[in-house]
C-alpha atoms as a printed R data frame, in Angstrom:
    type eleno elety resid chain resno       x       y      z
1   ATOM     1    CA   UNK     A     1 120.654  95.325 26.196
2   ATOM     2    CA   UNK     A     2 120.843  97.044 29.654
3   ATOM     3    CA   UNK     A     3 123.753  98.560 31.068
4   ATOM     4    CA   UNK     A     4 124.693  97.691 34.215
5   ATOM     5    CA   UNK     A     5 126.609 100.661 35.753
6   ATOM     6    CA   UNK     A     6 126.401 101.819 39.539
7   ATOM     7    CA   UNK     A     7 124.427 104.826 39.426
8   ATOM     8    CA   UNK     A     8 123.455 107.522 42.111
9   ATOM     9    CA   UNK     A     9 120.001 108.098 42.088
10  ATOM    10    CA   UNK     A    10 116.907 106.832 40.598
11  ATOM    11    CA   UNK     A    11 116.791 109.214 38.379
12  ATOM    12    CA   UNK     A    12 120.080 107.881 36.574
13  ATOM    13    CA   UNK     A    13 118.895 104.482 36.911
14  ATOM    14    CA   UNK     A    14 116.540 105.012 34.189
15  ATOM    15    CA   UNK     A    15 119.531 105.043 32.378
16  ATOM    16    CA   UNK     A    16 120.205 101.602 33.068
17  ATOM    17    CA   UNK     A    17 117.623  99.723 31.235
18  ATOM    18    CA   UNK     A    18 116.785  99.585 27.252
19  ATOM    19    CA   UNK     A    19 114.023 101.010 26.081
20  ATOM    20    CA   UNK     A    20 110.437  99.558 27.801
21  ATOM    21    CA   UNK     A    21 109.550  98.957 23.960
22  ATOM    22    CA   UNK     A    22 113.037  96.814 23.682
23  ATOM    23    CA   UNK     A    23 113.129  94.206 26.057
24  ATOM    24    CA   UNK     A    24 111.288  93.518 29.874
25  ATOM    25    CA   UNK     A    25 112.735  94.844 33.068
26  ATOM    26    CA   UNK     A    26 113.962  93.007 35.462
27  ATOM    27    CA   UNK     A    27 112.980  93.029 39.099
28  ATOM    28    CA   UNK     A    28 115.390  94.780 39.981
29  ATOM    29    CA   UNK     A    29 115.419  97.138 37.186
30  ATOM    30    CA   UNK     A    30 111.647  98.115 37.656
31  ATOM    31    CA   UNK     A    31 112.041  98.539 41.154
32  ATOM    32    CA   UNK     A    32 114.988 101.185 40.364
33  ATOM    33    CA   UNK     A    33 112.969 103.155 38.241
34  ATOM    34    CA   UNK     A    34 109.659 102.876 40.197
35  ATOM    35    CA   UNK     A    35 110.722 105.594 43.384
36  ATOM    36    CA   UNK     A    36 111.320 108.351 40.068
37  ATOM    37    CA   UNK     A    37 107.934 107.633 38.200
38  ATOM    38    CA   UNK     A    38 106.301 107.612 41.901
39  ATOM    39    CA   UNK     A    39 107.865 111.198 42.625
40  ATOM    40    CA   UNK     A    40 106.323 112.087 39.456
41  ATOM    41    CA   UNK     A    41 103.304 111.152 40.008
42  ATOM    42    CA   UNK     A    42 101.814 113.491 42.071
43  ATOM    43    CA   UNK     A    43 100.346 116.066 40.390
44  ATOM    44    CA   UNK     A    44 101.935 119.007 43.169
45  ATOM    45    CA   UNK     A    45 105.546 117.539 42.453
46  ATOM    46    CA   UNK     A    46 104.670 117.383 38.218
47  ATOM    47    CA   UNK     A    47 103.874 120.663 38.790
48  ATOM    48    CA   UNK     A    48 106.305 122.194 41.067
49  ATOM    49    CA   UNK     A    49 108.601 120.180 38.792
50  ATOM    50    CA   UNK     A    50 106.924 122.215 35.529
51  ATOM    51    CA   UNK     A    51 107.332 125.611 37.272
52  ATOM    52    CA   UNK     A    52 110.958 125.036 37.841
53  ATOM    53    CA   UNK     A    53 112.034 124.256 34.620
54  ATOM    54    CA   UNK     A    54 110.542 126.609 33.046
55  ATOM    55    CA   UNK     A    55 111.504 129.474 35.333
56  ATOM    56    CA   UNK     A    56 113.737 132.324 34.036
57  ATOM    57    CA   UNK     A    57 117.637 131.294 34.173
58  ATOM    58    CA   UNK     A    58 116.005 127.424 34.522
59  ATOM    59    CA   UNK     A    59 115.999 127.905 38.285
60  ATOM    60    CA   UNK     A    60 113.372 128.532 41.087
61  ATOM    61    CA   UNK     A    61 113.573 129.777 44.700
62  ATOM    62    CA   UNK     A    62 111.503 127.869 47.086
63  ATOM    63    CA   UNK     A    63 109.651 131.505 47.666
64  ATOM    64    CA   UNK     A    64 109.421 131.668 43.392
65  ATOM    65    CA   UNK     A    65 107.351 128.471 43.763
66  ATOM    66    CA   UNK     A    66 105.131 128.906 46.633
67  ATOM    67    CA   UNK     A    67 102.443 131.543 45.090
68  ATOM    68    CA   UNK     A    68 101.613 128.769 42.535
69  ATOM    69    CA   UNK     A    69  99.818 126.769 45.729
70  ATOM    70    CA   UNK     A    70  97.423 126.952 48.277
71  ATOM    71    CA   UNK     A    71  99.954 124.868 50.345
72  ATOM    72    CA   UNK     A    72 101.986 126.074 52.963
73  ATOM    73    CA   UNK     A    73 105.988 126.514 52.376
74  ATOM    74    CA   UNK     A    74 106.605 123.379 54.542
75  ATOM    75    CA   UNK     A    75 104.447 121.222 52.148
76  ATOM    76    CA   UNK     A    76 106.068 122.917 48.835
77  ATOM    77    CA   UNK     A    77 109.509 122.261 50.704
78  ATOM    78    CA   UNK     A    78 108.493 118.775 51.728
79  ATOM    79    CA   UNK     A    79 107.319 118.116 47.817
80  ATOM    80    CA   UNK     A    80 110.578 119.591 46.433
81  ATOM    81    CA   UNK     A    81 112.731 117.183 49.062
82  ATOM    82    CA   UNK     A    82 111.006 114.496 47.237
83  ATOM    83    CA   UNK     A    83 111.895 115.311 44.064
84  ATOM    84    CA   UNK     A    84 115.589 116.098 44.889
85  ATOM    85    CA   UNK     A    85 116.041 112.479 46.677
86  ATOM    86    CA   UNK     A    86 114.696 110.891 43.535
87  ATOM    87    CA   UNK     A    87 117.513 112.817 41.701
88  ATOM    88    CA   UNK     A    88 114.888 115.025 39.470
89  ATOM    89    CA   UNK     A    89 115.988 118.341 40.554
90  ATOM    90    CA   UNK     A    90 119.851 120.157 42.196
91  ATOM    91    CA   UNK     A    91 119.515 122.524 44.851
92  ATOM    92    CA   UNK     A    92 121.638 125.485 45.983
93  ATOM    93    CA   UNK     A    93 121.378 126.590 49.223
94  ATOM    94    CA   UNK     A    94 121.925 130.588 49.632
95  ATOM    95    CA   UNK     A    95 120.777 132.613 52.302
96  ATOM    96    CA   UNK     A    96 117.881 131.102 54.120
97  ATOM    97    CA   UNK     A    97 116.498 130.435 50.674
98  ATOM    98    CA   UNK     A    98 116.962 127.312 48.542
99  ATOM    99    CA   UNK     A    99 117.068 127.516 44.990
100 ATOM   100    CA   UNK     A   100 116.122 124.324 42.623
101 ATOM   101    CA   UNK     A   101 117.507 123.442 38.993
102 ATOM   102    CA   UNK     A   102 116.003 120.474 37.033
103 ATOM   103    CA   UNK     A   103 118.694 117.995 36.343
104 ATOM   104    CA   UNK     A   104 118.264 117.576 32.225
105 ATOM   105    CA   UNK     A   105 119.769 114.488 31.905
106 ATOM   106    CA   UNK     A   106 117.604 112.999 34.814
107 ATOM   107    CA   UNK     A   107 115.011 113.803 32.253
108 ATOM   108    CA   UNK     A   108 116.291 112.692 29.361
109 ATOM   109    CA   UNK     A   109 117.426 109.314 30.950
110 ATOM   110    CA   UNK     A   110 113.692 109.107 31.937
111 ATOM   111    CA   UNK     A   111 111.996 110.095 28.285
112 ATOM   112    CA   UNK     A   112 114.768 107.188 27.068
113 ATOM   113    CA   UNK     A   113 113.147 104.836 28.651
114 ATOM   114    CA   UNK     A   114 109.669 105.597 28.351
115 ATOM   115    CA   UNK     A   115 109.775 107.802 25.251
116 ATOM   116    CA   UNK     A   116 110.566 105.348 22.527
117 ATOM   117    CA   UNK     A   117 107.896 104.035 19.982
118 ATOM   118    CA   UNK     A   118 107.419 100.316 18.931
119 ATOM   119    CA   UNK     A   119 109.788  98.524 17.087
């Protein structure tokens, strides 16, 4: 049965809803969940999103994660805002550098949804 808490990002909402496998979305439910499977699904973000979490100490500076592209650090920036709105990732700002964490139970709520088999 869903829960049906207030929740800050879409990332948490996942949290909301049973298990895919237990029962249908809602509306309103899918369209919660839909803006953190569409940060996911570009393949720069799943990456960028990769690198980060498994980075030494479990966090990445912006300049950490730019050698792994061919994009300029306005793009990598612009692809990490995205996946900090969605609620996927923290970020610390110090210096002129930002740092990024991945938010485990943003994860979690995410593979709790999507991860369970059949019943």
């Amino acid at each position: 049965m869903p829960i049906s808490l207030p929740l800050a990002s879409p990332a948490e909402t996942a949290a909301c809803c049973a298990p895919l496998t237990a029962e249908p979305l809602t509306m309103e439910q899918a369209g919660q969940v839909a803006p953190l499977l569409k940060a996911l699904a570009d393949p720069v973000r799943l990456r960028l999103l990769s690198l980060v979490a498994s980075h030494d100490g479990g966090e990445a500076c912006i300049c950490d994660l730019n050698a792994a592209f061919d994009l300029t650090q306005p793009t990598i920036s612009h692809h990490m805002r995205v996946l900090h709105e969605a609620g996927l990732v923290d970020r610390d700002k110090r210096g002129v550098w930002v740092y990024y964490r991945v938010r485990p139970q943003a994860l979690a709520n995410l593979g709790a949804l999507i991860g369970c088999s059949p019943q």
